[in-house]
KEKE-108225 format. One record per residue: z, x, y of N, C-alpha, C in turn. Coordinates in pm, whole numbers, plus 50000, padded with zeros to 5 digits. Layout:
BEGIN
nzz,nxx,nyy,cazz,caxx,cayy,czz,cxx,cyy
Z,X,Y,Z,X,Y,Z,X,Y
...
END
This chain:
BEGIN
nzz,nxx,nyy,cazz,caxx,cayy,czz,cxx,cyy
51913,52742,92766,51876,52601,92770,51946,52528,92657
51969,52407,92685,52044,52294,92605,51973,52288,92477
51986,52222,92382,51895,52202,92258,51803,52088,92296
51883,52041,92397,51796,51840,92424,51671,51876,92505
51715,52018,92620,51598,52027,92713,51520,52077,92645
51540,52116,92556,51416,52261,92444,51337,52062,92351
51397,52035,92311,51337,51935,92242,51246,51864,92341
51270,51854,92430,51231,51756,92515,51114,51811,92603
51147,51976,92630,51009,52070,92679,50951,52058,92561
50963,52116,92423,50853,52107,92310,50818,51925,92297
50845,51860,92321,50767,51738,92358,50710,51705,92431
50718,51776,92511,50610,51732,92647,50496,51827,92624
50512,51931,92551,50434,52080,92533,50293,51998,92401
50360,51944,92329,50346,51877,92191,50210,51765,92293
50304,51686,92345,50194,51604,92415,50089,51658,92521
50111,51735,92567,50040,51789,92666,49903,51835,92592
49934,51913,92460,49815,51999,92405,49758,51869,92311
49823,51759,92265,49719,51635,92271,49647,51557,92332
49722,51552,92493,49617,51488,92581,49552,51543,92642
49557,51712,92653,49440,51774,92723,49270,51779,92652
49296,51805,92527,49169,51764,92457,49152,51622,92507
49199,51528,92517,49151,51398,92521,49074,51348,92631
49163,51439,92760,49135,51419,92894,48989,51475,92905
49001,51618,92818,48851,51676,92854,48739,51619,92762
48742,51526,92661,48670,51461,92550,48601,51330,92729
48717,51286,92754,48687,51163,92817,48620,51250,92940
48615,51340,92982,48558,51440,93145,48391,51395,93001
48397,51485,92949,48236,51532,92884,48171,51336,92830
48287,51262,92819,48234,51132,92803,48166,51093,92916
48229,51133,93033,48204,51100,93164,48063,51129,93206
48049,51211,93177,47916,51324,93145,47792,51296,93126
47846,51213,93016,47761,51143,92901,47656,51039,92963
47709,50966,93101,47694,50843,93079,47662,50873,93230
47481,50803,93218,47413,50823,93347,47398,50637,93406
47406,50638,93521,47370,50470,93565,47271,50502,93694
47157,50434,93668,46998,50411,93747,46989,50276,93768
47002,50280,93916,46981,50160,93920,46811,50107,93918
46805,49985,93899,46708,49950,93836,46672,49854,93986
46749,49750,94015,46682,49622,94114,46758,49597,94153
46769,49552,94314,46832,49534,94357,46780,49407,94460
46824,49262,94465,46726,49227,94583,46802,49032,94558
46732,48992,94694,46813,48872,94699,46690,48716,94715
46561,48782,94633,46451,48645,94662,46380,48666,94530
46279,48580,94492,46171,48622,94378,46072,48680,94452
45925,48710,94373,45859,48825,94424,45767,48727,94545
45779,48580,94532,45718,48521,94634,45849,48491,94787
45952,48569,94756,46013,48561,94860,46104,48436,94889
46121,48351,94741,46214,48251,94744,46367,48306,94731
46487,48244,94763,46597,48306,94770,46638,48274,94670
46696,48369,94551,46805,48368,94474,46930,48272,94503
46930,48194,94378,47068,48112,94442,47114,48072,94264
47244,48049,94241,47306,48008,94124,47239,47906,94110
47332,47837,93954,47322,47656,93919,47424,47604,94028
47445,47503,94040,47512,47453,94066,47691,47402,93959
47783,47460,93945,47840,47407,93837,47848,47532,93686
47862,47511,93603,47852,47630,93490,47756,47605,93436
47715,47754,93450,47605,47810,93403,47565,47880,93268
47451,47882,93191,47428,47974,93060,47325,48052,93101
47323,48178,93047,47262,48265,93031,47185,48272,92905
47017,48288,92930,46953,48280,92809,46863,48423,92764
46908,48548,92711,46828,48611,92694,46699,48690,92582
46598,48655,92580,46490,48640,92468,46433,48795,92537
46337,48851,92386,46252,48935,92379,46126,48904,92356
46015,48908,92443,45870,48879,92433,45820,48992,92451
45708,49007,92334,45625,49041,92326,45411,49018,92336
45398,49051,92414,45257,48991,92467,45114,49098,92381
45040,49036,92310,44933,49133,92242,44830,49224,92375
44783,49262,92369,44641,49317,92453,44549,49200,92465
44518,49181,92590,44435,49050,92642,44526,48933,92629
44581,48897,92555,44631,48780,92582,44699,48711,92698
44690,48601,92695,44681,48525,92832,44776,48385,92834
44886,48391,92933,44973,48323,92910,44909,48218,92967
44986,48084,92930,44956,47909,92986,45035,47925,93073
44938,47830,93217,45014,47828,93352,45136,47732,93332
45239,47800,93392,45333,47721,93348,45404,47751,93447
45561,47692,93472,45651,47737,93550,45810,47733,93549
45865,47806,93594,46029,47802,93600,46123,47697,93664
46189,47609,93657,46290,47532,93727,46386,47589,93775
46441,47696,93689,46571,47777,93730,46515,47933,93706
46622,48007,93754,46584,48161,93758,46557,48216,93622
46410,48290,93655,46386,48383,93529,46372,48525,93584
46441,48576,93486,46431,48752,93539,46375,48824,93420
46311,48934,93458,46209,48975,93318,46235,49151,93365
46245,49216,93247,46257,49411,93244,46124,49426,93165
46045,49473,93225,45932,49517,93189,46008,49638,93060
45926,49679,92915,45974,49769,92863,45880,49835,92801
45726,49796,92818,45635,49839,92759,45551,49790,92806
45379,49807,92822,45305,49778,92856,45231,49729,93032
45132,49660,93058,45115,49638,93151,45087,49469,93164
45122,49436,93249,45157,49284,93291,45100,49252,93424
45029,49142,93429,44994,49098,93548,44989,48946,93569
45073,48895,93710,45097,48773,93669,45034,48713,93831
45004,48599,93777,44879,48529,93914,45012,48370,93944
44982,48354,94084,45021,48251,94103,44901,48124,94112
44934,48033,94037,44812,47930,93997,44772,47858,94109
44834,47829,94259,44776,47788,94375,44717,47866,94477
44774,47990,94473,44678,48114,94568,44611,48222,94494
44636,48255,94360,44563,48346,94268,44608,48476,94311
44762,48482,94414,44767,48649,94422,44810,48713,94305
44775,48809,94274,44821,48870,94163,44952,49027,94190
45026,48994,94108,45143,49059,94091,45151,49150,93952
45142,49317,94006,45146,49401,93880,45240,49439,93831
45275,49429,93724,45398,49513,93632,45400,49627,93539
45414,49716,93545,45443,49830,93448,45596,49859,93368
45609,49931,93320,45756,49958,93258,45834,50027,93335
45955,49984,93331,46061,50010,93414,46017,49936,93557
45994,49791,93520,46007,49688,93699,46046,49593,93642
46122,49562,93723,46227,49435,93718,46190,49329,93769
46130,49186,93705,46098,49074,93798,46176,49001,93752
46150,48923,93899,46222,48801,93956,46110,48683,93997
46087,48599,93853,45988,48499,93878,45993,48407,93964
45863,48347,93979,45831,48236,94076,45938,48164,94039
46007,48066,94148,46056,47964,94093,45961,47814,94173
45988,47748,93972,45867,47600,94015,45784,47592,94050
45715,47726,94081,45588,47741,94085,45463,47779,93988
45353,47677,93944,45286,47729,93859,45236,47820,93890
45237,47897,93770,45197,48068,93744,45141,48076,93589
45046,48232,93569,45074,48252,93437,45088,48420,93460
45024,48472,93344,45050,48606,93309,44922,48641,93195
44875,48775,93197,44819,48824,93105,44859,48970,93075
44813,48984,92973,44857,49135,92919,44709,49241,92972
44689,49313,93072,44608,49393,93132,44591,49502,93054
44642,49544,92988,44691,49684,92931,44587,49689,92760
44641,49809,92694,44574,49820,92600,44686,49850,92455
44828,49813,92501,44973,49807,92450,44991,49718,92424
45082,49649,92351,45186,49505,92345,45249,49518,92499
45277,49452,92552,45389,49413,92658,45500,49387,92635
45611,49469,92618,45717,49424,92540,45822,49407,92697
45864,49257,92682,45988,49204,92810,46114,49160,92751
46217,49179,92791,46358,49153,92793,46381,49039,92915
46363,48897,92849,46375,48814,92976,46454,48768,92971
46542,48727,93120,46675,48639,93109,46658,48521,93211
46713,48430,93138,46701,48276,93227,46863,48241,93214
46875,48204,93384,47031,48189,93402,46986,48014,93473
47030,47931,93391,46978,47742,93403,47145,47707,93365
47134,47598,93431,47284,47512,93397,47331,47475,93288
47465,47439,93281,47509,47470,93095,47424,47364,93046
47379,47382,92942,47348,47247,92863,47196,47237,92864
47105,47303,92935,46956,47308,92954,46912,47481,92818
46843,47391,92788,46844,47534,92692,46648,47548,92701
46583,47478,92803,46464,47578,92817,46430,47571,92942
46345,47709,92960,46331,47707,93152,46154,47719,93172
46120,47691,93065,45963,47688,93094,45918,47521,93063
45809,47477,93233,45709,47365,93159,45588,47452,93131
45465,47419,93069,45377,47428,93065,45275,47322,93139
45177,47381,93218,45097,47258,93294,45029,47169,93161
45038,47041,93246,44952,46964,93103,44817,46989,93142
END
């Protein structure tokens, strides 16, 4: 063999035994990394349809925490609120028919929209939620409270 092909096999040899660790780092990364889906669905839990803003949109996402007994003010959403249950137990009433809607950890809601509602903490935990409100640019709150 030439000197160029020997240089040029020990370079590929050279690279090879660097990217095989890498390849198998990124296989066991692969590994690593589980996806569950969580929710999947195209209405809120009263069966209204999911729909964007109109125009550009912001995304608002807050962490609430709810004590034991406590009891949210009926209030309601204009634009979409989505909530990840992450702790505790949650139960939320709609303020014109009183059905009640249960939550535990690991459920994904999709609130009333514009409809008064509240919520209480059922449980004997904090209620800890990861909520996201997706409202048009420039609106930066998605709750009224009834007067």
């Amino acid at each position: 063999m030439t000197t160029k092909i020997m240089r040029r096999l020990g370079l590929g040899l050279a690279l090879s035994s660097l990217l095989l660790p890498a390849a198998a780092g990124a296989d066991d990364a692969h590994k690593a990394v589980t996806v569950t889906p969580v929710f999947t669905g195209s209405a809120t839990v009263t069966g209204q349809p999911i729909t964007l803003p109109d125009g550009p949109a912001t995304v608002i996402v807050s962490r609430y925490v709810i004590q034991p007994g406590a009891k949210l003010p009926v209030h309601r959403h204009p634009h979409h609120r989505y909530a990840y249950v992450e702790a505790g137990t949650l139960a939320v009433y709609a303020a014109d028919s009183g059905k009640r809607f249960d939550y535990k950890p690991g459920d994904f809601i999709v609130e009333l929209l514009a409809d008064w509602h509240y919520g209480e903490n059922t449980g004997t935990v904090p209620v800890e939620l990861l909520v996201i409100d997706q409202v048009p640019e420039g609106v930066t709150q998605n709750t009224e409270v009834k007067p």
